[in-house]
C-alpha positions as CSV (number, residue, x, y, z in Angstrom):
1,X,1.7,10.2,-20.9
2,X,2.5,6.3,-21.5
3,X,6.0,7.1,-22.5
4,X,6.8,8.2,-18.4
5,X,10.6,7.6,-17.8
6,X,10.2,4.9,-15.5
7,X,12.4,2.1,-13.2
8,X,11.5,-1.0,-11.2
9,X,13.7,-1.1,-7.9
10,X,13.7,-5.3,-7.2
11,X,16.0,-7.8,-5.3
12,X,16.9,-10.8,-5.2
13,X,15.5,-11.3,-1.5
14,X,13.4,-9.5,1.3
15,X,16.1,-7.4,3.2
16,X,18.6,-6.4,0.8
17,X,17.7,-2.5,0.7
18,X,14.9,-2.0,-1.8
19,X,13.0,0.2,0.7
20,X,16.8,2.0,0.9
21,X,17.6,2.5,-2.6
22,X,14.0,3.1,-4.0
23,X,13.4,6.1,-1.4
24,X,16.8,7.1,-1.7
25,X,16.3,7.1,-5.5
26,X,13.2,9.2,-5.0
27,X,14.4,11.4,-2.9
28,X,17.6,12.1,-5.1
29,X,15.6,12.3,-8.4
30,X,13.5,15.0,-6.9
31,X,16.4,17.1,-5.2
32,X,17.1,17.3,-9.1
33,X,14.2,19.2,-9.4
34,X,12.4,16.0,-11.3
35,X,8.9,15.5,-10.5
36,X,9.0,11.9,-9.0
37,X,5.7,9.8,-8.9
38,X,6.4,7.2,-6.3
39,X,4.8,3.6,-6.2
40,X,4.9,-0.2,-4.6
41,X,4.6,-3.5,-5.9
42,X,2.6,-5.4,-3.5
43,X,-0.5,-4.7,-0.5
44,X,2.5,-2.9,1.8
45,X,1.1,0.6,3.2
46,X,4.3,1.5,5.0
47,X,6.9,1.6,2.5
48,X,4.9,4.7,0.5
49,X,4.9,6.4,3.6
50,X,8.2,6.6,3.3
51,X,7.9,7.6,-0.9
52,X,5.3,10.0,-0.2
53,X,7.8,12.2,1.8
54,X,11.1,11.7,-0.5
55,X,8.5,12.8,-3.0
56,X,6.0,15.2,-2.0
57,X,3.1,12.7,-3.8
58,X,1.5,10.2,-2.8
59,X,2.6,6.7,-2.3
60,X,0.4,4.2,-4.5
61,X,0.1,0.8,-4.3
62,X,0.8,-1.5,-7.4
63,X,-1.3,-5.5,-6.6
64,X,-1.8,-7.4,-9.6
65,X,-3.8,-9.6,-6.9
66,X,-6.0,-7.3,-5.5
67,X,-6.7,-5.4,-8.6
68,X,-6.2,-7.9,-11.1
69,X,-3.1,-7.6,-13.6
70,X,-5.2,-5.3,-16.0
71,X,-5.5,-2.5,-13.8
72,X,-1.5,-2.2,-13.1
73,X,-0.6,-0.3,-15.5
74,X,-4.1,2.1,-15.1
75,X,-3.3,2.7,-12.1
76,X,0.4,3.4,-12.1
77,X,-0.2,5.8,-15.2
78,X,-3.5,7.4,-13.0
79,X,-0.3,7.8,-10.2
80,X,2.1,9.3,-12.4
81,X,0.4,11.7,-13.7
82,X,2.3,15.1,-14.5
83,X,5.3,13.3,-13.4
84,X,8.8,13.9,-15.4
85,X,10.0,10.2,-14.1
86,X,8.5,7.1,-11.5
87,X,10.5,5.0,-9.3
88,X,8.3,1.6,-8.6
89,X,10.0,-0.7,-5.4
90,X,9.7,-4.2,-5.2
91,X,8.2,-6.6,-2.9
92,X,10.1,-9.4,-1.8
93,X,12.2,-10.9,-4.2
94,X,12.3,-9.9,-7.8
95,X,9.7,-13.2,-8.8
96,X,8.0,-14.1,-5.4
97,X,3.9,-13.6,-5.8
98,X,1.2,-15.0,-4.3
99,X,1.6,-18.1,-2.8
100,X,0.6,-20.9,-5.3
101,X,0.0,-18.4,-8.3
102,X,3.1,-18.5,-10.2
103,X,4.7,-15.1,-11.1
104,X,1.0,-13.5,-9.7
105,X,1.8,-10.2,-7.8
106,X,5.1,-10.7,-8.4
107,X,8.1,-7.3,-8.7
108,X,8.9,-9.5,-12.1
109,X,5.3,-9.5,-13.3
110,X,4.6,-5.5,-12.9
111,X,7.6,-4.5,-14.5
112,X,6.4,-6.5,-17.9
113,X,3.1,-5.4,-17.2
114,X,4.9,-1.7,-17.0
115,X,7.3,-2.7,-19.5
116,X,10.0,-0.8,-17.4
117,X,13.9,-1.7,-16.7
118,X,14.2,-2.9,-13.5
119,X,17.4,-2.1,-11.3
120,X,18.5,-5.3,-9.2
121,X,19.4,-4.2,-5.1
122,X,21.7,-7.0,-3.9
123,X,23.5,-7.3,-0.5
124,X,27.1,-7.9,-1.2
125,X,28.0,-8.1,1.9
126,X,28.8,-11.8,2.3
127,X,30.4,-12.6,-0.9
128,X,32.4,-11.3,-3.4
129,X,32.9,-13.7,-6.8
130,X,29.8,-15.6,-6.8
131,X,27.7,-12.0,-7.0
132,X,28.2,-12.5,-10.7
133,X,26.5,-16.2,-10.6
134,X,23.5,-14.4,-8.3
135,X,23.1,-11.6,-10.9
136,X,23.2,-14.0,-14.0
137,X,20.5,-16.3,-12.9
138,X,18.1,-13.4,-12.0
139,X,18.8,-12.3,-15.4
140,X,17.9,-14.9,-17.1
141,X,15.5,-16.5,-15.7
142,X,12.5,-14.9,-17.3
143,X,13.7,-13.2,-20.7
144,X,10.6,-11.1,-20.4
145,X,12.0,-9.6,-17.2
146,X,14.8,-6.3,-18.8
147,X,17.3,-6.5,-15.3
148,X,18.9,-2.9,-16.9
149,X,21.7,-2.8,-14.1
150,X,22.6,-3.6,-10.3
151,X,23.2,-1.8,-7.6
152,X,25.5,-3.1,-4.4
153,X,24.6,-2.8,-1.5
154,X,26.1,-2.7,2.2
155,X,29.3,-3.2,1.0
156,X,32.2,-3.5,2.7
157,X,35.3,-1.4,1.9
158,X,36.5,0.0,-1.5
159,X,38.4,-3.4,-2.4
160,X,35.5,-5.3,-1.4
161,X,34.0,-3.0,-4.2
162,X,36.6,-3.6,-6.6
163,X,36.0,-7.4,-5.9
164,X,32.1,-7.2,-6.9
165,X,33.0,-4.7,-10.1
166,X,35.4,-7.8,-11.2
167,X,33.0,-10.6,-11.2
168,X,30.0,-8.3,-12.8
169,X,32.1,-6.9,-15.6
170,X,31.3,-11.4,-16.9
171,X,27.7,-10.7,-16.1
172,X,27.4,-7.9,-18.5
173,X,25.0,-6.0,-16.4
174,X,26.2,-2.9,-15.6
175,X,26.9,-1.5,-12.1
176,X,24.9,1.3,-11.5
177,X,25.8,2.3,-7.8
178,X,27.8,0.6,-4.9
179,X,26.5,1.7,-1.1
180,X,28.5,1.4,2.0
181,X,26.9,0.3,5.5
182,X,25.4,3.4,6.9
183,X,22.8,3.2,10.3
184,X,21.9,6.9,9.8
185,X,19.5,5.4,7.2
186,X,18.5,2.5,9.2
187,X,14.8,2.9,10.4
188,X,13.6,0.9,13.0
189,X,10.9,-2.1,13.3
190,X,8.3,-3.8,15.2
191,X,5.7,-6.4,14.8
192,X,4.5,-6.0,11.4
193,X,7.6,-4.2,9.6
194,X,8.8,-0.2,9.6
195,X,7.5,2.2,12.2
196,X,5.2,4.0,10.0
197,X,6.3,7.7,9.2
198,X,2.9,9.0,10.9
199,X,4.5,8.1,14.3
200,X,7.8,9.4,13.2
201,X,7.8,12.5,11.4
202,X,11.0,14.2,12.1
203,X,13.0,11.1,12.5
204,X,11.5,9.7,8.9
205,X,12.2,12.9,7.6
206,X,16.0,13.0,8.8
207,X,16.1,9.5,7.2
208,X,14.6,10.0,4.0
209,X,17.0,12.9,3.3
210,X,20.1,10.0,4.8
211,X,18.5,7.8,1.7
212,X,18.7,10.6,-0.7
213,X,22.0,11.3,0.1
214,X,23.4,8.1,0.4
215,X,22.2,7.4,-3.1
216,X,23.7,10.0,-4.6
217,X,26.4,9.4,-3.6
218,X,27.1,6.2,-4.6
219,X,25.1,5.8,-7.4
220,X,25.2,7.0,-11.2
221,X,22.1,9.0,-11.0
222,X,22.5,9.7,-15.2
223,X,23.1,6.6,-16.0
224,X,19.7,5.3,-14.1
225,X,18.0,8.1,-15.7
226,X,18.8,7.4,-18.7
227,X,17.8,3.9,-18.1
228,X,14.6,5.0,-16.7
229,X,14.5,7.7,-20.0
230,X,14.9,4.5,-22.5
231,X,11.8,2.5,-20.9
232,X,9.4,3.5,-23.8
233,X,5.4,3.2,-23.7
234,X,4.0,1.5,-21.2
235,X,2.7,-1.8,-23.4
236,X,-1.0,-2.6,-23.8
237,X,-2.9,0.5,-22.0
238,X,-4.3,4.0,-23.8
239,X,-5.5,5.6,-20.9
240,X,-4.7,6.0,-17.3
241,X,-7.3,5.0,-14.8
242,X,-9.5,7.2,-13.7
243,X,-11.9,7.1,-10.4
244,X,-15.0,8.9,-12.1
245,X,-15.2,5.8,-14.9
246,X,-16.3,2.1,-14.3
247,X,-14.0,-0.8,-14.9
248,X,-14.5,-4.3,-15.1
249,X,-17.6,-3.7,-17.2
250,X,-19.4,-2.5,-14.0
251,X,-22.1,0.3,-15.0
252,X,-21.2,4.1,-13.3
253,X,-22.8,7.1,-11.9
254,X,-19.7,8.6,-10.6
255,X,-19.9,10.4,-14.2
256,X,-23.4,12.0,-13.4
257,X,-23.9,16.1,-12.9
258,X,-23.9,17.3,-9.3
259,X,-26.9,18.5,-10.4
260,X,-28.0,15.0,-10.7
261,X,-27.0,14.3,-7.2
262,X,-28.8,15.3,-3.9
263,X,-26.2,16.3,-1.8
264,X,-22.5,15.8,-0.9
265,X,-23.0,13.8,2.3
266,X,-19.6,14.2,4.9
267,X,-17.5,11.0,4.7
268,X,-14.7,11.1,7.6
269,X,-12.2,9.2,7.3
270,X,-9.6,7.9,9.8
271,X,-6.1,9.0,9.9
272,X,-3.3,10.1,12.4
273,X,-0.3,7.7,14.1
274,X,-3.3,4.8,15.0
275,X,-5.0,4.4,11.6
276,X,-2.2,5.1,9.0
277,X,-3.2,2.5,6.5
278,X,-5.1,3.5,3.3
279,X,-4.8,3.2,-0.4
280,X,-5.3,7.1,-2.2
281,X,-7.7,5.7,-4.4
282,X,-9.8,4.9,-1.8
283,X,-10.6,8.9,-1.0
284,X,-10.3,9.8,-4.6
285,X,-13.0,7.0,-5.5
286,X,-15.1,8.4,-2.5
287,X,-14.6,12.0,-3.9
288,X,-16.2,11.2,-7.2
289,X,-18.7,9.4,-5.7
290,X,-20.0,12.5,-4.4
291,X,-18.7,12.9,-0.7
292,X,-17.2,15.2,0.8
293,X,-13.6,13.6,2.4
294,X,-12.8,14.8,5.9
295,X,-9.7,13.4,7.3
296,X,-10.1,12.3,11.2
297,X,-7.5,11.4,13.7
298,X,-9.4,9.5,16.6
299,X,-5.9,10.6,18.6
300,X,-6.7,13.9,19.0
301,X,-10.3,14.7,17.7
302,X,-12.8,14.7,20.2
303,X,-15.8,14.7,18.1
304,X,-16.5,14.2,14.6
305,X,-16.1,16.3,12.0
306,X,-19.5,18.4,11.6
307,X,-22.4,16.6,9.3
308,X,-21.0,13.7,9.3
309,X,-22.7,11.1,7.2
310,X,-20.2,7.9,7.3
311,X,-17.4,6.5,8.4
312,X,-13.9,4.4,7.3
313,X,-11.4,3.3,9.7
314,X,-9.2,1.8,7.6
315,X,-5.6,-0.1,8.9
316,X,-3.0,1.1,11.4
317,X,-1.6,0.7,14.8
318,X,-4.1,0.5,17.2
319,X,-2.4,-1.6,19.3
320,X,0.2,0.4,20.0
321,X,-2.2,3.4,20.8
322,X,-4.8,1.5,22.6
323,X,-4.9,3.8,26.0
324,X,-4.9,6.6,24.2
325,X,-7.6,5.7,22.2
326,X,-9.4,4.6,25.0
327,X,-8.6,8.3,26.9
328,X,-10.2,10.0,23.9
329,X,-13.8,9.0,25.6
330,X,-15.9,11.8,24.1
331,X,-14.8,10.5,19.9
332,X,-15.4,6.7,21.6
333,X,-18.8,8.0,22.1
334,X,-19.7,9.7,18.8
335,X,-18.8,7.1,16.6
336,X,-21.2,4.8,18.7
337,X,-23.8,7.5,18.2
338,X,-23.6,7.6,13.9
339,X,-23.6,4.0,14.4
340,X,-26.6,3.7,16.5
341,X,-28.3,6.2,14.2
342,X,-27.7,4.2,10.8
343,X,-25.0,5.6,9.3
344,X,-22.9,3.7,7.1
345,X,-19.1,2.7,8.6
346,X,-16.8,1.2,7.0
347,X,-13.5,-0.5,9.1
348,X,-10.6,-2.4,8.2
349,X,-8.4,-4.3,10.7
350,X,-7.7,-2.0,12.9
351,X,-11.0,-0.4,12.1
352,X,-12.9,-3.3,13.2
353,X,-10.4,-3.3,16.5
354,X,-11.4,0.4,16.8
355,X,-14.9,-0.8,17.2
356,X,-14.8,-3.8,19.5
357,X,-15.9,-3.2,23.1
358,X,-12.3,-3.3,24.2
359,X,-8.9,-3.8,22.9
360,X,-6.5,-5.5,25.3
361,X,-8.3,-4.3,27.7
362,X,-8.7,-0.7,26.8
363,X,-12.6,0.3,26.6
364,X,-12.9,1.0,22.9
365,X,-16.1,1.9,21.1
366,X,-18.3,-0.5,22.1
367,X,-20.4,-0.8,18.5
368,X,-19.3,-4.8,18.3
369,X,-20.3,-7.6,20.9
370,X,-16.4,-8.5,20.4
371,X,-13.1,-8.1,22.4
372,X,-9.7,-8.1,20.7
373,X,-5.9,-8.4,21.8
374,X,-2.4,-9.0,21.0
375,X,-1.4,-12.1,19.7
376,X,2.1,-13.7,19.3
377,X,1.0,-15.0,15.7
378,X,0.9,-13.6,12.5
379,X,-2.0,-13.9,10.1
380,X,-0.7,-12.6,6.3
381,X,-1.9,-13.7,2.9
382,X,-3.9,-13.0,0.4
383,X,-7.3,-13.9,0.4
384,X,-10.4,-14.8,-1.7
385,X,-13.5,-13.5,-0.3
386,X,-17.3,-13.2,-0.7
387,X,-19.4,-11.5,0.6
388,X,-21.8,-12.9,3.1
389,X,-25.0,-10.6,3.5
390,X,-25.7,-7.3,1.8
391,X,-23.9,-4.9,3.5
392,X,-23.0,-0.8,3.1
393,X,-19.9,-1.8,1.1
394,X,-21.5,-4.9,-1.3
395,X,-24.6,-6.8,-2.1
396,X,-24.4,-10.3,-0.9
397,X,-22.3,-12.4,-3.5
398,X,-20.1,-9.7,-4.6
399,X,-16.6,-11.8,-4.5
400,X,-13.3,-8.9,-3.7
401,X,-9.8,-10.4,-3.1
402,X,-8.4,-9.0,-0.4
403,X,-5.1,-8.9,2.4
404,X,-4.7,-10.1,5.8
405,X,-1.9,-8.6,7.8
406,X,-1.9,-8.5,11.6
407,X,-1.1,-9.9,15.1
408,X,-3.8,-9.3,17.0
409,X,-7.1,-11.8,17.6
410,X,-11.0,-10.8,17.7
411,X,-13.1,-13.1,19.9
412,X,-15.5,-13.9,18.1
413,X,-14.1,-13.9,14.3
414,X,-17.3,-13.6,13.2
415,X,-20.7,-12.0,14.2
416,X,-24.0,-13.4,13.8
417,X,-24.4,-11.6,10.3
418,X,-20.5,-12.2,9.3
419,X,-18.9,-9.6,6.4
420,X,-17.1,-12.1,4.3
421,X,-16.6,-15.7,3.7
422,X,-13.0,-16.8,2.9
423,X,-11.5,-19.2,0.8
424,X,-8.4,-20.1,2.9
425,X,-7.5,-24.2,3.7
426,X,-10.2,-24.5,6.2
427,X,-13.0,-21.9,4.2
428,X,-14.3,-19.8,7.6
429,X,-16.5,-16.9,7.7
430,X,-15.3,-13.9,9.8
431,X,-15.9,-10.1,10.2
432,X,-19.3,-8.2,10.8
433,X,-22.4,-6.5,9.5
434,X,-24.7,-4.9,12.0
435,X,-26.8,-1.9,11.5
436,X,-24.5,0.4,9.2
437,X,-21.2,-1.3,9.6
438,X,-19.1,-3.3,7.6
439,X,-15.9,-4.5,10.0
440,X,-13.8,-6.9,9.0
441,X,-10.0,-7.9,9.3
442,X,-9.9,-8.3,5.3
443,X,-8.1,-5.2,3.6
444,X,-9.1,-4.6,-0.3
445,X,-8.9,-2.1,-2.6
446,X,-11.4,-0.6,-3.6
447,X,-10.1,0.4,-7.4
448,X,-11.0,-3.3,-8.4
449,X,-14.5,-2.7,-7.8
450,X,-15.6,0.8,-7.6
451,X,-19.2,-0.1,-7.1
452,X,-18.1,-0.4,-3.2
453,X,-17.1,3.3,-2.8
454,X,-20.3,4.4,-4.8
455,X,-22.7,2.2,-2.9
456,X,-21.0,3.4,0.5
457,X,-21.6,7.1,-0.6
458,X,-25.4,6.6,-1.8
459,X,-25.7,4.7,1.8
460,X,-24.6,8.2,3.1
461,X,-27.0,9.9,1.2
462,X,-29.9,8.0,2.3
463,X,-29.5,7.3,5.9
């Protein structure tokens, strides 16, 4: 299981294709008939939309900040379970992290901590010669980083080509593929990155299989399996995670007999083009906890899913669906019923928008004093948080690190009781805990401290 054939897909810069060669990887790989486990370095939920459908699986998320650098290789073993090879793509470039943290969170960081050959993604198409300089100083910067081969991207012409081959062959990394320009696999953008594939299906579909096809083409698929094939064990871990077992020293009950257990309370749980943003641990973690998991998609559903005992509205779009969200009257009014009646709910940016009493001025669901709209500035970092007040997710002190990632503004940040205090430069409070809920901007994941899915689920049990 450790010994997973395995690649790292980085760059030397956001923009030069990683998203393109890493799905079109996956998707090739699996038209092989390989099992393909598919993963991403980094908070991003988009991008493993896009691996979850060149794959089949789904898309995880690899964050040495949010989970803590331990977990990484957990977690990606957990993922690849059953898997004949895993394709991981970057985030940014190869050795950008966290702000301020050194090689924290960094593509260069998980592929130590995965001990897996990475596969360098740079856009040749302004320069010819001075690719080898670019190649060699990536290479060597950090002799703990294996750069196993490059791949050229948008390039030019078949003597441009020839050009890049020239200058590599002093780098002595080997070329492993060489793309053309090609818009068929160009997906298209907004606000905060790709147009998920939720809101896109047969147009993310058409461009996955564009990706596949591009890559195979113009890549040595048996030469980067063999790479992948020649990664080894993954170093330092003898078991993968698992959601039914504690970590961080944290005592369990997701271990206990069903018998032990009083009932398997109903936990929906957002989906659907609006609220497209969620980590699969999440609903695995809520699983072994005991609930029952019942996918919701406040576009079309008009009630709630029958016996529901909780809520979680995690990330997505809202913005972009807000009238229709606001048409859907009948779901507006159930969720404000489980809320009035106790039960736990749990939401996450566009969760808490969900819940405001109106979002650009779209009625919403009315559970928060609070109105929220677009805004032409982006909040995005990481964050350090603890929590203010006890709360259906954590007791009061319980410190998570979380993600912000959104354009939009909720007047007021902060409700009387507020979910989390965060260290940024000027330390504010923000978010909301009111009756059952837990609303806040701050995404986190919830494999770094399982206690929060387990205390959610007892919540459910109880109220």
């Amino acid at each position: 299981m450790s010994s997973i054939p395995r690649l790292v897909v980085a760059a030397p810069s956001s923009g030069s294709g990683k998203t393109t060669v890493a799905t079109g990887l996956m998707a090739a790989f699996a038209a092989r008939g390989l099992a393909v486990s598919p993963h991403k370095v980094g908070p991003d939920y988009i991008d493993p939309g896009y691996h979850a459908l060149a794959t089949g699986r789904p898309g995880r998320n690899l964050d040495a900040y949010l989970c803590g650098p331990e977990l990484v290789a957990p977690l990606f073993l957990h993922g690849a379970r059953g898997c004949d090879l895993a394709v991981v793509e970057g985030v940014m470039g190869m050795y950008d992290g966290a702000a301020g943290e050194g090689e924290l969170a960094s593509t260069a960081q998980v592929a130590k901590l995965l001990g897996a050959p990475v596969v360098l993604v740079v856009d040749a198409s302004s320069q010819s010669r001075s690719v080898a300089a670019l190649v060699h100083g990536f290479v060597s910067w950090d002799p703990g980083v294996r750069v196993g081969g490059v791949i050229l991207n948008k390039v030019a012409s078949e003597r441009h080509e020839e050009l890049l081959r020239e200058a590599l062959e002093s780098a002595g990394v080997p070329v492993l593929g060489a793309l053309r320009r090609a818009a068929q696999v160009a997906t298209p953008s907004r606000h905060l990155g790709l147009v998920p594939v939720a809101e896109r299906q047969s147009a993310a579909v058409e461009a996955v299989a564009s990706m596949g096809a591009q890559v195979a083409a113009g890549c040595d698929l048996g030469a980067l399996e063999a790479l992948a094939r020649g990664a080894g064990p993954v170093p330092g871990v003898s078991a993968p995670w698992t959601p039914g077992l504690p970590t961080h020293g944290h005592p369990s009950r997701l271990g206990e007999k069903a018998a032990d257990q009083e009932r398997r309370p109903v936990v929906a749980v957002a989906g659907g083009a609006a609220f497209s943003f969620s980590y699969a641990e999440h609903t695995e973690l809520l699983t072994a906890a005991g609930a029952d998991v019942v996918l919701l998609d406040p576009l079309r559903d008009e009630r709630l899913p029958d016996g529901t005992a909780g809520l979680v509205i995690g990330g997505g779009f809202p913005e972009v669906y807000a009238a229709e969200l606001s048409a859907n009257e009948p779901l507006r009014k159930a969720v404000a019923a489980l809320v009035e009646a106790g039960a736990p709910v749990a939401a996450e940016c566009a969760g808490l928008l969900y819940l405001c009493r109106e979002l650009d001025g779209q009625p919403m669901c009315g559970v928060l004093d609070a109105t929220a709209r677009m805004s032409e500035r982006l909040t995005l970092g990481y964050r350090d948080a603890v929590a203010v007040s006890d709360s259906v997710l954590a007791a009061a002190g319980t410190r998570m690190r979380g993600h912000e990632f959104h354009r939009t503004v909720v007047e007021p940040g902060a409700g009387a009781t507020p979910a989390w205090g965060v260290r940024t430069p000027e330390r504010r409070v923000e978010g909301f805990v009111q009756q059952g809920v837990h609303a806040s901007y701050l995404h986190t994941h919830w494999a770094a401290e399982p206690g929060v899915a387990r205390r959610f689920v007892e919540r459910c049990r109880t109220s």
